[in-house]
N, C-alpha and C positions, 0 to 999 in steps of 0.2 A: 424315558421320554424320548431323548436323542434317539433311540434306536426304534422307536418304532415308528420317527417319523420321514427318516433315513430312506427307508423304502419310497415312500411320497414323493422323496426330494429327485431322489436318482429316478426315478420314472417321470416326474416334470424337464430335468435335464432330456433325457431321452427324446418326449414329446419333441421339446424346443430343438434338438438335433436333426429331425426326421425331416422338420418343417423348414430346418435353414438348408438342406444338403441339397434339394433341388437346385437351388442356385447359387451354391457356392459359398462356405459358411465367412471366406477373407475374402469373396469378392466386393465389389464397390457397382452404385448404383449407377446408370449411365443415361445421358442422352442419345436418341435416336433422332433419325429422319431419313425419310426417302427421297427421291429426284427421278422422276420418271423423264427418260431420254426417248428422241424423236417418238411422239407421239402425236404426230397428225392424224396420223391413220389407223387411229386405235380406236375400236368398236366401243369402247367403254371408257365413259369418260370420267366417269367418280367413282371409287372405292374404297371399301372401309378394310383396315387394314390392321392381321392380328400377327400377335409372336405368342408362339408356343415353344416350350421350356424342352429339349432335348431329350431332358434325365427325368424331367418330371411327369410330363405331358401336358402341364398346366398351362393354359390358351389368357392371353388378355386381349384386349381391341383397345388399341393405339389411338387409331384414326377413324375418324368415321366421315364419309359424304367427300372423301378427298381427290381433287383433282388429277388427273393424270396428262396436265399439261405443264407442268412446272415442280417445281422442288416444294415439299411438305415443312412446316416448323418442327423445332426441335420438340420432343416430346418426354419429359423427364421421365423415366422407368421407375416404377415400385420396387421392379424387380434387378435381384442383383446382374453384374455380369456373369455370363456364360454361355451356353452354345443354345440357338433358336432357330425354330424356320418360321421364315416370316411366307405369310399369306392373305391376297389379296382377291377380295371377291366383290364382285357387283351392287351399288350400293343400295340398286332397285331392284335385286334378283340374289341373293345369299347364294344362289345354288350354281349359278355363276363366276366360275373362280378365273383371274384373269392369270394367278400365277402362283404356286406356293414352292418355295425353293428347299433345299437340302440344308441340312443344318449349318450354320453361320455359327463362326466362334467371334461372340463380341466383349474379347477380354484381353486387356491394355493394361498394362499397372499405369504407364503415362497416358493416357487417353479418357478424357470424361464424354466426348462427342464422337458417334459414327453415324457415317453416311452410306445408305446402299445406293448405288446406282445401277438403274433396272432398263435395260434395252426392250422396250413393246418388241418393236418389231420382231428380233428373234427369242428372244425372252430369258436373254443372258444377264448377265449380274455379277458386282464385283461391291466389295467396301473399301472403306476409304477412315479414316483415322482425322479430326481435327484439334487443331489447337496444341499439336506437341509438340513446344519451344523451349527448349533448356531455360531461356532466359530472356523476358520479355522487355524491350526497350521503347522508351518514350520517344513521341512526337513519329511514330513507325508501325505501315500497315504491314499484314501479311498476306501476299496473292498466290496464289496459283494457277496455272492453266490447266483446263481440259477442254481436247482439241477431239470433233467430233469429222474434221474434216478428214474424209479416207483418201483424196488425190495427191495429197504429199503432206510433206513434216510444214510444221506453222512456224512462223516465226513472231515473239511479240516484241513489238515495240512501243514503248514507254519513254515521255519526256515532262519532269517537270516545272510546267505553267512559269516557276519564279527564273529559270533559267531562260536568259534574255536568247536570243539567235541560234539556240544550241542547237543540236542535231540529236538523233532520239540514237535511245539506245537500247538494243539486245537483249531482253533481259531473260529469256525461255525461249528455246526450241524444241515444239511437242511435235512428237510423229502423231499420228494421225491413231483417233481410237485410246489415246493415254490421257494420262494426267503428270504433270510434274508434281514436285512437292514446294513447300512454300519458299517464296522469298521477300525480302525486306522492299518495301517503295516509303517515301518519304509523306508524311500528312501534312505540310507548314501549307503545300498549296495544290490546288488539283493536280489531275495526271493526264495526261494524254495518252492515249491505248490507241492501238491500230495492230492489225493481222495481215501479214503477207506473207507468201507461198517462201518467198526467200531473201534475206537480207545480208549484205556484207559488214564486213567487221563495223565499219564504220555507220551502222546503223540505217543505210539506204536502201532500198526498196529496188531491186530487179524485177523480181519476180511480178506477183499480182499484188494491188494494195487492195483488199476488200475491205476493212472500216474503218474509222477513226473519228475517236469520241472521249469526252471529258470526263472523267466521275472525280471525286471526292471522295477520298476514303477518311474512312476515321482508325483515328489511333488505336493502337493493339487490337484491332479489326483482322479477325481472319475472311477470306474475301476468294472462290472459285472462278473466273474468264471463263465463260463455258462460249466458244468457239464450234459455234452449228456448222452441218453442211456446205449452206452457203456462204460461211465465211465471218458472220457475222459474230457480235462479241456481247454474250449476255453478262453481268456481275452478279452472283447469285454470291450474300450473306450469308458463310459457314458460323460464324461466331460473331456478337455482335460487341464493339468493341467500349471503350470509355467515351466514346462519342459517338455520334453516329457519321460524321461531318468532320474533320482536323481534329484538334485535340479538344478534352475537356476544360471549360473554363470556368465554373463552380468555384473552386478553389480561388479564384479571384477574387468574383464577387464576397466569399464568403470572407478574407480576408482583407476586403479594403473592407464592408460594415462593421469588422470588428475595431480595426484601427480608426474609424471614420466614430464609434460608438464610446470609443475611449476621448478621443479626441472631444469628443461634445461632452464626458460629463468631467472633461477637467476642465474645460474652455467657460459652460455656459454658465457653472453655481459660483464662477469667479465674476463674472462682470452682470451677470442677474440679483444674485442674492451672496453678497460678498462676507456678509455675517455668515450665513453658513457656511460658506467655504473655507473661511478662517479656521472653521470649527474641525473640517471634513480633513482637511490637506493639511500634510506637516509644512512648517513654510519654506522652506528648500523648493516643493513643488508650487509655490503660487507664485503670479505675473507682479510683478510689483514695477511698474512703469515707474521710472523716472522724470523728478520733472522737465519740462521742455529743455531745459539750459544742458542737461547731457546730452543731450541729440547731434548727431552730425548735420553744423548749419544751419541749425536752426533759427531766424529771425521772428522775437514778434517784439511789443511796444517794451517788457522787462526786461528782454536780457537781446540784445542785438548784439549779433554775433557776425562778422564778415567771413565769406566763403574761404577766403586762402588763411585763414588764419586757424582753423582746424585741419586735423589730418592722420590719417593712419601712419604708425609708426610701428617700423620694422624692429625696436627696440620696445623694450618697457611690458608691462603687465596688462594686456587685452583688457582684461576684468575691470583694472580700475581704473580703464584711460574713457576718459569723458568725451572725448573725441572719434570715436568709433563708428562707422554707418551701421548700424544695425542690419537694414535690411538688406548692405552686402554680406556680410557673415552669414547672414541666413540662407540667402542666397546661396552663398556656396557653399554654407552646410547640405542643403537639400540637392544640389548637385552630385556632392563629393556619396552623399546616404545613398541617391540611386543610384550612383557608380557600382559601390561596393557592393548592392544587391544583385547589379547584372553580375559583376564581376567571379559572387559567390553561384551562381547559374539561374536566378529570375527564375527559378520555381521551373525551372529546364523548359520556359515556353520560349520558342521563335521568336515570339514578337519583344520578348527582352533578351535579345542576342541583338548582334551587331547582323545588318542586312550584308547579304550575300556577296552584293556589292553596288548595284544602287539602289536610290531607295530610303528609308529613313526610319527606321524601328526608336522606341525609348531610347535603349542602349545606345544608340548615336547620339544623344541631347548630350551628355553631359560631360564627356572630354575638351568638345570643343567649349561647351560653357565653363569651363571650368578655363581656359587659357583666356578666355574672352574676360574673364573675372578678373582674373591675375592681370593683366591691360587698365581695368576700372582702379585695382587697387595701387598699379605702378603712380596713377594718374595722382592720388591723393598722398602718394608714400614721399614721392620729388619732389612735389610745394610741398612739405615741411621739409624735404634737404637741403633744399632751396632757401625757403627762407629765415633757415639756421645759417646758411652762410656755410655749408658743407664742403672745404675744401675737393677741387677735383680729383685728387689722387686719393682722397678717404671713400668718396664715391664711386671711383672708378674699382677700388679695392674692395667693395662691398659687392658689386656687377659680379666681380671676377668671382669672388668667394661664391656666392650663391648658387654662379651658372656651375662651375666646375664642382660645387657640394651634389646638386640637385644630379648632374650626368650622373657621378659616382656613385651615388645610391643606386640611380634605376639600374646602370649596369651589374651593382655587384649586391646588392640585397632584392632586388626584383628579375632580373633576367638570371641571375644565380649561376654565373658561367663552371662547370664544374671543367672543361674541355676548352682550353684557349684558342683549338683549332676550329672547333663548332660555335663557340659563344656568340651570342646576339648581341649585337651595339645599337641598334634604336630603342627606345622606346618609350612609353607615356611621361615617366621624369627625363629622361630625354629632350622629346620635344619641348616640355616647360620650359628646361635651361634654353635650348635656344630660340626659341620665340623669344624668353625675357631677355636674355643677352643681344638680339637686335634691336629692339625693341627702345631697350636702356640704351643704347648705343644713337638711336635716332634722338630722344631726349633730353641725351647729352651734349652731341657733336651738330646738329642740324639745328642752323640757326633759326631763331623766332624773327618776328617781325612786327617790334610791337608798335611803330608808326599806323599801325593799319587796325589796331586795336583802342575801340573807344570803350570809355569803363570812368563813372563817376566815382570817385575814390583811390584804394589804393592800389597797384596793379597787380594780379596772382603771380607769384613768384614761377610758375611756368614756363610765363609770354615772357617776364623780362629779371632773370636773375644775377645783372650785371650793375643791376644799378640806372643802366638807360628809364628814361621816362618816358612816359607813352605818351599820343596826343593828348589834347582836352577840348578840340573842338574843330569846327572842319567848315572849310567854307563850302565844298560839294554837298549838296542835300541828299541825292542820292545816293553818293558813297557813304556821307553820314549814319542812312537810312539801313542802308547791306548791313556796314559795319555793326550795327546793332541789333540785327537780324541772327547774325552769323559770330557773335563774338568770340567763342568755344572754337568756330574754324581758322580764319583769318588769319590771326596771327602763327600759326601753324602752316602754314600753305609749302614750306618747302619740305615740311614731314612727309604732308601727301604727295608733294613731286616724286620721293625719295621709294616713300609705301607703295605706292601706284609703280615707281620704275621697277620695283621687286615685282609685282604682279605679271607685269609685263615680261618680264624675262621670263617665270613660271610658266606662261601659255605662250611663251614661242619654245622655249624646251619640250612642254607639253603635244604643241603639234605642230613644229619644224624639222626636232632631231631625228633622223634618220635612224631608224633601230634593224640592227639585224632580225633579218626572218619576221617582220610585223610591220604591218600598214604603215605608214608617217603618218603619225597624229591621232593614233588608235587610242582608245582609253577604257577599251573592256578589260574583263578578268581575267583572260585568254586560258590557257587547258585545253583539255582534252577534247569541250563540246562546243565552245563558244566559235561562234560565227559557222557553225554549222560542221565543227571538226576541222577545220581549216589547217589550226594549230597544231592539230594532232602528230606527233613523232612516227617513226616506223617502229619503235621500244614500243610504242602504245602505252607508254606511264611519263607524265610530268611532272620529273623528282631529282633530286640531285643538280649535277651542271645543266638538266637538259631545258633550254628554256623554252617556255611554251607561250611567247608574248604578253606573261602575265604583268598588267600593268600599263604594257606601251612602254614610252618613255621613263616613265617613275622608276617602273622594276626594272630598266637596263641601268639607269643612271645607278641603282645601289647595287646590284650587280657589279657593275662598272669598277666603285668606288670602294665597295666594302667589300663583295664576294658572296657567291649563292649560300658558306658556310655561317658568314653573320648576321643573316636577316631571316625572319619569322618564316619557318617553315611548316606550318598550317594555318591557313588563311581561311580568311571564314566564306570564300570564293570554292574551298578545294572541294567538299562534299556534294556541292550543286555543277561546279564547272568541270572540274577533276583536276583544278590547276596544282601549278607547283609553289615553289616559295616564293612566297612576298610580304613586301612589311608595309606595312599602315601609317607605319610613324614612321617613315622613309624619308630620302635626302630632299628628295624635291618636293612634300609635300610640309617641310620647314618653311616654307616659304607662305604660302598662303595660314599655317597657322599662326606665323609671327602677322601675318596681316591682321587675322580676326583678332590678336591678343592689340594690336593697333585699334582697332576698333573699340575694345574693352577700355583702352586709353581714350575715347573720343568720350565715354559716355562718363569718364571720373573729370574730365575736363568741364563737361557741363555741368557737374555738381560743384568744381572749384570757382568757376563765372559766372555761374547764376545765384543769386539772396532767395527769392522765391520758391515755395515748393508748385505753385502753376507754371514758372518758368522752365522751370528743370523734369516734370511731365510731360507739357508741352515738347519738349525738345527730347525728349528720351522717346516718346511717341511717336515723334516725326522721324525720328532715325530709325526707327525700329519699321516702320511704317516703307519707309523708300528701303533698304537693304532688305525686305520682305519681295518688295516691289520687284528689282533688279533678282534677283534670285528666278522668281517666280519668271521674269522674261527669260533668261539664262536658260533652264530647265523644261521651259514652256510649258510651266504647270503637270507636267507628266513624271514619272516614272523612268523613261528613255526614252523618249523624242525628242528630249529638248538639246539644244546648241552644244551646253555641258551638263549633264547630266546633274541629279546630287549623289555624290560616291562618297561616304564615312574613309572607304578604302583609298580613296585618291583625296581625299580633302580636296576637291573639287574648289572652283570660285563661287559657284552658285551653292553649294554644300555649306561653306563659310559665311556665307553671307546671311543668306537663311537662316543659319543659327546663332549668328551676333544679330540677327533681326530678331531673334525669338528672346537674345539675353538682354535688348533694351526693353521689350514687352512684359518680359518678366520681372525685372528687377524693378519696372514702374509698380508693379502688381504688389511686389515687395515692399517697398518704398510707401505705397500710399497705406498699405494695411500695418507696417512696423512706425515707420518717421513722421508718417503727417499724423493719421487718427488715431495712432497707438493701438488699434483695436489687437493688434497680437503683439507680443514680447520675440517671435521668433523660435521660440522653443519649442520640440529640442533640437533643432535644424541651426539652431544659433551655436549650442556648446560645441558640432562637430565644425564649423567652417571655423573656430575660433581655434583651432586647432587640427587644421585639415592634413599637414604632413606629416605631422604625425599620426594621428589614426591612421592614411592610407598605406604608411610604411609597413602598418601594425597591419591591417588586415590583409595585406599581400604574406606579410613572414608568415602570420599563422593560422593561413588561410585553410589546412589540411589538418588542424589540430582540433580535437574535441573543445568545447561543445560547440563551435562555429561550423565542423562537419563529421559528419560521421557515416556509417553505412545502415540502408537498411535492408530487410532480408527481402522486400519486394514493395520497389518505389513507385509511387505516385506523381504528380503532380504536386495533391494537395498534401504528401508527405516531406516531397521537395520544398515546396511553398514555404509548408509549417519551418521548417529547418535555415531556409534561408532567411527569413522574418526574423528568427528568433536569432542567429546570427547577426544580423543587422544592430537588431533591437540590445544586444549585449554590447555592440562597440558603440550604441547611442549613451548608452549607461558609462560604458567606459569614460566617453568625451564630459557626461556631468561629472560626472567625478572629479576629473583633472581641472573639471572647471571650478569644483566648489574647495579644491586642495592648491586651486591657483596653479597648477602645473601647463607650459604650456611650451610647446618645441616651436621656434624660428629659426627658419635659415638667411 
């Protein structure tokens, strides 16, 4: 039986060989298209367009009724790669051939896309190869040039849009009649394109400027400049990319509804139908509010509780202290969870990166919300040292511990100096210690004034932890009237003397001191492009000792103080400006963050002085409301126009401000949905701020360790996304955990 049907098989093989050998039995299937060049003067203007197989003779039609004013769509091939001649005939006359060329080899083992481009006029022809990138990178188009201009070589230049004063730069020089091969442009924000005959290093235009125009490219976008005769600059789409427009953002939406979808069906069968949910959820996962008398401050007719008489404590067990504000831990769990997500790279999108340098992306919320926090929580942690009668030297020794734990860590388990010559000395625990080390210092040593402080009852250990008595009544009506207006301020007034003379000294160093090689009072990013090359070296790179005004004042004062080797040497400035080092959490912008961590103390103030929770919205509102205010003049509502700018990279005043306005807004938002109407328990945004130094210690060490990251063999967005979420979402598990095992790290 085998053998007689052995013959059948081997003559079926056979068949199947004859049929694949035309076109190559390992070849791979490919896209085509054509681009018919100058064709004004082309007698024929549609044609249908065939490729016939070299080896085989077999003809197919591609195109039919096509243009011959402009580039063709890709047209996926049946047939495999190999050598063709392609021919074009008249699409009202067959017998009208406008052009049939010599055989064409279109076989690439890396190439899925070619391109012919076909000269009308004298009826010349070349191909072109698209899309072959070793290695494709996010948030990054690919361009090329083809320069059609025959009176000299072109030059392009390209600037972009997010780069504030810069000056364009160089990026292709085509002779005339070529094509370059690709290079990388950035997609976070348009591009500026312009063509002239010649430009020098520094990106300026001698020659002739013939155009300049904006496109959008989108990410992993292959993308041809076809640069006409006269100069002008068409974008013709070789490959169309994840977007068509900056990056793809699918991946967003698709993962807030999935989080937003979990979210509703833990949230709604708990306070809809709570019989079921009993049934549905093991109880570790359900809300079980507490009643009023645990709340921080809470007064009603049962259990009347006085404001300074509760209090966060730097001691004891989070979990079972009755004392706790809830909707501050929440608060700065949900700060400390979006930290960690930028931190681990926000699904590699721009808009959760830290801005370039002004400006205001996510990723800027929540550094400063988190010192602003730390200020709310100093506020509540002193009225109970206060009024425990906490010796000052147990006090002061508690200051000293923290600030000097808190350096030591960022220095030596976060900045991870392996090189004592190179090691970086700022940074994000860094600036925590010392904001809170002045901060606790104004606290301690800057006296109150509690004559000036009216208060029916007992006085917050705050305003007066000496024992002094406060007034109890006033013959002035109108000072009676302030005093009551403002009680949270008032007796504080030489704090602000104190906060304010820091501020002050901040923006006269800012734009008085004198800096070598940069404006007095400069406060861009400075490099290579900014203020239009200005900055620029005769090295032509700003790196090492060579300063390139990054900063202003800021980057000479650490310069100055610490040395170009101690301070962050890439800045989130450097890929857009081309600067060199500078640090973020630098010497002089200690200053204004201990402010906003002052601020944080304004709003824990108003929970210790106020009984009411309309009292204490009210006033959380109105602060939140004028430091919004005051910001918004500062910056003048702009991007860079305004007085001072918002700079994440300078901690700006208007920067600070702006986002201790955004952390009284918030923590009302907080506050009314945890402490007044209980409608959320905080979760799970409560278990990470009940334990915030420790998780972030955690997710810095083992920030490169599976399964928080890992590689993939070709990343996404929504591969990124998936990875970073699920990152996140393991050290939210972590922080329950520690919560339901009681474990909890303070310093």
């Amino acid at each position: 039986m085998l053998s007689y049907r052995l013959p059948h098989l081997l003559l079926l093989a056979l068949v199947a060989a004859i049929c694949a050998a035309p076109f190559g039995a390992d070849a791979k299937p490919f896209n085509f298209r054509i681009c018919f060049l100058e064709s004004a003067s082309a007698t024929i203007s549609n044609v249908n367009l065939f490729l016939t197989s070299h080896s085989s003779g077999h003809k197919e039609e591609i195109f039919s009724d096509l243009s011959t004013k402009n580039c063709s769509s890709y047209s996926t091939m049946s047939l495999a790669q190999g050598a063709f001649n392609v021919t074009a005939v008249d699409s009202k006359d067959s017998k009208s051939i406008l052009f049939s060329t010599e055989p064409i080899d279109f076989v690439d083992v890396n190439a899925t896309h070619f391109t012919l481009w076909f000269y009308i006029e004298n009826k010349t022809y070349f191909k072109t190869t698209e899309g072959v990138i070793e290695k494709l990178t996010l948030n990054t188009a690919y361009v090329r040039v083809f320069s059609l201009y025959p009176l000299a070589s072109i030059s392009l230049l390209t600037r972009n849009t997010n780069c504030y004063r810069c000056r364009n730069v160089v990026s292709a020089v085509v002779p005339g009649n070529t094509i370059t091969k690709y290079f990388q442009l950035q997609v976070d924000f348009p591009e500026e394109i312009s063509a002239c005959t010649n430009a020098n290093a520094k990106g300026v235009c001698i020659g002739t400027d013939f155009s300049n125009q904006t496109y959008y490219f989108g990410e992993r976008g292959f993308y041809t400049l076809i640069v006409n005769q006269n100069g002008e600059i068409f974008v013709q789409t070789d490959i169309e990319g994840d977007a068509i427009h900056g990056t793809a953002r699918l991946p967003i939406l698709y993962t807030f509804l999935i989080i937003f979808s979990l979210f509703f069906i833990w949230y709604v069968p708990q306070n809809c139908c709570p019989t079921i949910a009993h049934k549905i959820f093991p109880r570790s996962l359900l809300m079980h509010p507490p009643p009023s008398s645990a709340y921080l401050l809470v007064n009603n007719a049962e259990n009347p509780r006085k404001p300074q008489t509760s209090a966060t404590h730097a001691i004891g067990n989070p979990k079972r202290s009755s004392a706790r504000l809830k909707s501050l831990d929440s608060f700065r769990g949900m700060a400390l969870t979006i930290m960690i997500f930028v931190n681990y790279g926000g699904g590699s999108y721009n808009f959760f990166d830290h801005s370039k340098w002004n400006g205001l992306t996510v990723a800027d919320l929540v550094f400063p919300w988190f010192v602003w926090i730390m200020g709310t929580s100093m506020a509540i942690a002193f009225n109970s040292l206060f009024k425990r009668n906490t010796p000052l030297k147990t006090m002061l020794y508690k200051i000293m511990r923290r600030t000097v734990l808190l350096f030591a860590i960022g220095v030596i388990f976060i900045n991870i100096v392996f090189d004592t010559r190179f090691g970086r000395v700022p940074g994000v625990l860094q600036r925590f210690a010392i904001s809170y080390f002045i901060v606790a210092l104004v606290i301690l040593f800057v006296p109150k004034v509690p004559s000036l402080f009216y208060f029916d009852g007992e006085n917050p250990n705050l305003v007066c932890r000496s024992g002094s008595k406060q007034r109890q009544g006033m013959d002035d009506y109108e000072l009676n009237f302030l005093l009551r207006a403002i009680p949270d301020v008032a007796p504080y007034v030489w704090e602000w003397v104190v906060m304010i003379s820091l501020i002050v000294l901040y923006l006269c160093i800012t734009f008085l001191l004198p800096v070598p090689g940069c404006p007095t009072g400069y406060i861009g990013p400075g490099g290579l492009l900014a203020e239009y090359g200005k900055f620029a070296p005769e090295t032509g790179i700003c790196a090492g000792d060579v300063n390139c005004c990054e900063g202003g004042a800021a980057g000479h004062v650490d310069r100055w103080l610490l040395g170009w080797k101690h301070i962050y040497q890439s800045p989130t400035s450097q890929d857009t400006y081309g600067s060199g080092a500078y640090d973020p959490e630098g010497i002089l912008g200690s200053l204004t963050s201990a402010f906003i961590c002052f601020l944080g103390l304004q709003a824990g103030k108003i929970f210790v002085h106020n009984k009411s929770h309309k009292a204490r919205i009210y006033r959380l509102l109105t602060w939140g409301a004028v430091c919004c205010a005051i910001a918004a003049g500062l910056c003048g509502a702009s991007k860079n126009d305004g007085i001072i700018p918002l700079s994440k990279n300078l901690w700006s005043l208007s920067f600070v401000l702006l986002m201790a306005g955004f952390g009284f807004i918030a923590l009302t938002a907080f506050y009314i949905l945890i402490d007044v109407y209980h409608f959320w328990d905080g979760a799970p945004f409560r278990f990470v701020g009940l334990n915030s130094i420790f998780i972030y210690v955690f997710h810095e060490t083992f920030q490169m360790y599976f399964p928080l990251t890992y590689q993939w063999e070709y990343i996404t967005h929504g591969r990124a996304m998936f990875m970073n979420v699920t990152a996140v979402s393991l050290l939210v598990l972590l922080c329950y955990y520690c919560y339901k095992i009681e474990f909890f790290v303070k310093i």
